[in-house]
C-alpha positions in Angstrom: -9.0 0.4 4.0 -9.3 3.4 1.7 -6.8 3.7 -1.6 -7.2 6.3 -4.2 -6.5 4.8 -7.7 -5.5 7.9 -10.4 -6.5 7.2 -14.2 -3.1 4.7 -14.8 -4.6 2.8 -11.6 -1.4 3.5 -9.5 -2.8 3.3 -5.7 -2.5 6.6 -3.3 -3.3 7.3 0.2 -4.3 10.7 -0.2 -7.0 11.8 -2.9 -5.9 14.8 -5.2 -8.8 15.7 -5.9 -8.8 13.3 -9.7 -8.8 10.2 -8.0 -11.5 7.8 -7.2 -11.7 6.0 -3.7 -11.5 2.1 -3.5 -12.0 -0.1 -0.8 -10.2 -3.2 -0.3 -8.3 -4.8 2.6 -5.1 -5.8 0.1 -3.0 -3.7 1.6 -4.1 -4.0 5.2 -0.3 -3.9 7.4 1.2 -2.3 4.2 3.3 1.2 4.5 2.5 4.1 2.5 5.8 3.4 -0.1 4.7 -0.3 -0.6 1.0 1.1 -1.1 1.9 3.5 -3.9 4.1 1.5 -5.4 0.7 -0.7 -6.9 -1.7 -0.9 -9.3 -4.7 -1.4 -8.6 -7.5 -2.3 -11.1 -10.9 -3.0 -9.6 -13.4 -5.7 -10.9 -14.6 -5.5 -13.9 -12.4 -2.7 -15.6 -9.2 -3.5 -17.4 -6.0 -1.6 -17.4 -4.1 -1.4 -20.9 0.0 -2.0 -20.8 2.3 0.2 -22.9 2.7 -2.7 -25.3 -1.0 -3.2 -25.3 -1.3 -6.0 -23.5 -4.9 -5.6 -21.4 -5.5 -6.9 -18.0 -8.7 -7.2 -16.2 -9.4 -6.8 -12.7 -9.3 -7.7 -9.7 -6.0 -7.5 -10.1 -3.2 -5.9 -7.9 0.2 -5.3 -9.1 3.2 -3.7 -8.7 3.8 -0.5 -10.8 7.8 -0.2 -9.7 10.6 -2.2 -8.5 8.9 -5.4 -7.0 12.4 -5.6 -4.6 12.3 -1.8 -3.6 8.8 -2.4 -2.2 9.6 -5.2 -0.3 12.8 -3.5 1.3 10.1 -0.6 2.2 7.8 -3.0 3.6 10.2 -5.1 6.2 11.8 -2.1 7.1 8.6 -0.2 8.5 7.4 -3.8 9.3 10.7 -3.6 12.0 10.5 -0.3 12.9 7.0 -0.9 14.4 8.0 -4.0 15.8 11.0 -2.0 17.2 7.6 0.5 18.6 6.2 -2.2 20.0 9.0 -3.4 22.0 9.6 -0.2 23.2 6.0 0.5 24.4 6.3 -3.1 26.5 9.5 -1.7 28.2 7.5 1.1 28.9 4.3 -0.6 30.3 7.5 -3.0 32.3 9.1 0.3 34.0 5.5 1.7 34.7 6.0 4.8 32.5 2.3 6.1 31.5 3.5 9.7 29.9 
């Protein structure tokens, strides 16, 4: 898939026009909020921490609240579930439209 990482390396799914496009299947099955809550430094660059402390990439983090992503992330993981139950009932009662 396609992410868009801005100069801090926080991950978006739609380009503003400043970001650059990255390819990378980390986030395959991941919703937009869990997406953009990341950072996302490719190989061979390095991202520099407020405190200074420097990491190199690959590496994929989260930029926020770790437990906030994760509530994001089961919650649309059940909604499409939910979708996908309700598209068998469908097929079941022979509903096409």
């Amino acid at each position: 898939m396609t992410i868009y990482i801005d100069s801090d390396f926080r991950c978006h799914l739609t380009d503003d026009g400043t970001m650059r496009p990255v390819e990378t299947g980390a986030f395959d099955g991941k919703c937009k909020t869990f997406i953009e809550g990341y950072r996302f430094v490719p190989e061979g660059e390095s991202w520099t921490r407020a405190d200074g402390t420097v990491f190199t990439g690959e590496m994929i983090a989260p930029a926020e609240n770790y437990f906030a992503l994760a509530k994001a992330q089961a919650q649309y993981e059940a909604d499409m579930a939910a979708a996908a139950d309700m598209q068998t009932a469908l097929d079941i009662l022979g509903v096409t439209e």
